[in-house]
N, C-alpha and C positions, 0 to 999 in steps of 0.2 A: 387302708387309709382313704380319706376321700381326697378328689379331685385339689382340694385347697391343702391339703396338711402336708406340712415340710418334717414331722415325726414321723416315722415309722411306728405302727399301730401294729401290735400284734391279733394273732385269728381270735384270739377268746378277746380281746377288747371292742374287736370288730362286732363279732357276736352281739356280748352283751349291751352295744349302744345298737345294736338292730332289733333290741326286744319290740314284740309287735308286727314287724314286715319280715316280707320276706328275703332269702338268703340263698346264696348257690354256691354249694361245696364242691372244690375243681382238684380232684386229686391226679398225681401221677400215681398210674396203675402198671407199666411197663415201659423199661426202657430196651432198647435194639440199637447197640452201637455208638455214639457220640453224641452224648445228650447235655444241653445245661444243669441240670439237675436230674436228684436219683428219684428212685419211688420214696412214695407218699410226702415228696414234695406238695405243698398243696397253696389254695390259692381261697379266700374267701369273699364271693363276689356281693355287691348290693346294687339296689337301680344306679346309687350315683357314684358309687364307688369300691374300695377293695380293698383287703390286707392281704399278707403272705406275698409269694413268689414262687412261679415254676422257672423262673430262667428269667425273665423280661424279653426281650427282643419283640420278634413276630410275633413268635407261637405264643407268647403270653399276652399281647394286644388281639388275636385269633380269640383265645379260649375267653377271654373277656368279655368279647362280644358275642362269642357263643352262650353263654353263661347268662348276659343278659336278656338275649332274644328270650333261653328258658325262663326266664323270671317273667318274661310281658307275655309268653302264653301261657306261664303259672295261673295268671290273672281269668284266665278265661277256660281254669279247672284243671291244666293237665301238668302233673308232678311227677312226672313218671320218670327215675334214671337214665341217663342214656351214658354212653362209651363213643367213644372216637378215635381215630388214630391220625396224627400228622407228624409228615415227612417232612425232617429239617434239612429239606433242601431247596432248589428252584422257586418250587411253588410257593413255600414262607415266607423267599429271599433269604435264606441262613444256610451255612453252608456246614453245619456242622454234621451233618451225612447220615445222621443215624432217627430213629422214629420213637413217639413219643406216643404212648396211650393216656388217653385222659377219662376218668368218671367223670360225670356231670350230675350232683344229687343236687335238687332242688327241695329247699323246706320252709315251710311256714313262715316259723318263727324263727329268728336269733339264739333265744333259748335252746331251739330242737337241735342248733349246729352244737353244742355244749357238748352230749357225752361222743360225738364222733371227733375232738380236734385233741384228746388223748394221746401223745405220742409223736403228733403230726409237727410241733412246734419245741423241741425237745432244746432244755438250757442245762445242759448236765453240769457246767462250772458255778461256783457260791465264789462272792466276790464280798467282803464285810469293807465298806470304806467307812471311813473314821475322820468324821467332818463335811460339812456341807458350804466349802468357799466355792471360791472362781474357780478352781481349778479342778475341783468334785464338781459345780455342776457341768464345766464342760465335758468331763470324762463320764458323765451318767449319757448325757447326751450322746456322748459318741460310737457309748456302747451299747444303746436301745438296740438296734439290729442282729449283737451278737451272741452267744448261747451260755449267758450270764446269768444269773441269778445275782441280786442286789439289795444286801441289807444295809440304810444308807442312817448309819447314827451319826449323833451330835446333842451334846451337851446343852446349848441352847432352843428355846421357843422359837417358832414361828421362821424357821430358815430353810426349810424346804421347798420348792417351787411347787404347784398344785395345777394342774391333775398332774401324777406321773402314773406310767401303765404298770398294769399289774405285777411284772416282773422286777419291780423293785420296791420295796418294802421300806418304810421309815420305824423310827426309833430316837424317840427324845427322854433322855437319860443321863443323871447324874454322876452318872460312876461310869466311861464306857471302860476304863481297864477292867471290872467286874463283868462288863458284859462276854468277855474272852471267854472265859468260862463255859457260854450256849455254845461254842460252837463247836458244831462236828468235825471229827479228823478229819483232814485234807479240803479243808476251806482257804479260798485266798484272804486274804488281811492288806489293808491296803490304809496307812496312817496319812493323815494329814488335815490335823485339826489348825485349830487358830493358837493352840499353845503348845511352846517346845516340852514344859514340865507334862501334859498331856500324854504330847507323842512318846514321850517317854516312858511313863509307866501302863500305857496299850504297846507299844513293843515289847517290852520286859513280858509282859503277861503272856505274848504269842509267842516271841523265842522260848520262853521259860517251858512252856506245854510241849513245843520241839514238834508237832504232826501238823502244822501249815502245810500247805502247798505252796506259799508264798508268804513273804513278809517282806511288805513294801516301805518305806517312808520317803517321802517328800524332802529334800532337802538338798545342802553341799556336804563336797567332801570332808569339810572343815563339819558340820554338824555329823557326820557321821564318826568322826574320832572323838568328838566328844562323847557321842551315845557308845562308844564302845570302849571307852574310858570307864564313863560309870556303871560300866553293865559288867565291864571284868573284877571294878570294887564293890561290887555286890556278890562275887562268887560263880560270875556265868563263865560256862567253859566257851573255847575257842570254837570250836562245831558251832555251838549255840550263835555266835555272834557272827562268825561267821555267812550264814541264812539269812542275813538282815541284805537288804536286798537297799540300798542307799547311795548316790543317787538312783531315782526310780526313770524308769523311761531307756528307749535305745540310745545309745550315742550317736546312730549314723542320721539322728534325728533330732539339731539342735534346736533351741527356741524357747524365749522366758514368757511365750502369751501364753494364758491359757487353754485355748484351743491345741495349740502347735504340745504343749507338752500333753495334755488327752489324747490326742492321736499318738505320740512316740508311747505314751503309759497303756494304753488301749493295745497297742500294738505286741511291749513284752509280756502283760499278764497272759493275752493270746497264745503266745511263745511258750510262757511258764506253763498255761494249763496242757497244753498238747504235749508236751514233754511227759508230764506228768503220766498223763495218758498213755504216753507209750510206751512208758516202763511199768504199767501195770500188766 
């Protein structure tokens, strides 16, 4: 991100708005002990700015400027990798005790950083939301930082916000309970269009399939006995309805704004995915 952006910008978005100049790639290579981050944390630096993260603190305001100094000798020919090691201690002011090795790749172009950020910025979770209101776009917001993946449909035009980063995907479509269909096993689902007959027949379609990771909707308790009223007079079993995940959000986390329920809904689907995780 640069110096002015209050979004978190991912490495490959960094990249490719650096097509042209050049770039320095700040990997974690080793860790020794008590570190803010593991290997191949990484960091992607520019003259005036940077995405990623190895930890923040010192050692990442350190590597930043190390990072730059290589780019303003880049200038006058010399691109040659270098390694470094610092101690998270006294000398960073952190007191986190253990040592950090860092690469230092300097390259050209924005493009050259392309086939190295492979793996380096990993979003193992799919998160399908369904509807683009207040309360989708604060929850897209709040989840740019986190290891999501983002297909964000909606029945109407022109309701998207523009730019959004790579890691989330639009889709404007007629039919989203038909869209149920593309998704692969163990994707999350997460409802909350501008109409109830809507949410209703995008839940039926993800309970109905039964391999979600989750199945969210947006609502009260009172819309939830309804959608499980007409989902038992349609023939769905008790399992199936069950899985419906209504109201959506923690409880230890009340609040009717939109921001305040993105952070409590950001926060379970979090919860859901790593569960899921660990009973793989």
């Amino acid at each position: 991100m640069t110096h002015t952006a209050l979004l978190p910008q991912g490495l490959a978005d960094f990249a490719r708005a650096a097509r042209g100049r050049a770039v320095c790639l700040v990997r974690v290579l080793e860790v020794r002990g008590s570190a803010p981050r593991g290997i191949d944390a990484a960091l992607l630096v520019g003259a005036e700015g940077f995405a990623g993260t190895i930890g923040g603190g010192h050692l990442e305001y350190e590597a930043i400027a190390y990072a730059q100094s290589l780019l303003r000798q880049a200038e006058a020919g010399c691109t040659a990798e270098q390694t470094r090691r610092f101690a998270l201690g006294p000398s960073l002011g952190q007191c986190c005790g253990g040592s950090v090795e860092l690469r230092f790749s300097v390259l050209a172009d924005g493009d050259e950083a392309m086939p190295r950020l492979h793996g380096l910025e990993a979003r193992p979770y799919e998160l399908w939301l369904y509807g683009a209101g207040h309360v989708a776009r604060a929850l897209v917001h709040v989840m740019l930082p986190l290891p999501f993946r983002i297909r964000w449909l909606d029945t109407r035009e022109n309701v998207f916000p523009q730019p959004l980063p790579g890691q989330v995907e639009t889709l404007q479509t007629d039919d989203l309970a038909a869209e149920v269909a593309d998704a692969a096993p163990g994707v999350m689902h997460l409802v909350m269009t501008h109409s109830h007959a809507l949410d209703f027949d995008i839940v039926r379609a993800v309970l109905e399939r039964g391999d979600a990771a989750y199945c969210g909707l947006i609502g009260s308790a009172t819309k939830r006995t309804t959608f499980e009223r007409r989902l038992r007079a349609r023939g769905m079993a008790e399992a199936g309805i069950d899985a419906l995940v209504c109201p959506v959000g923690l409880p230890a986390i009340p609040g009717k704004l939109p921001g305040i329920i993105a952070v409590s809904v950001a926060a379970q689907l979090l919860l859901a995915a790593q569960a899921v995780e660990a009973r793989a």
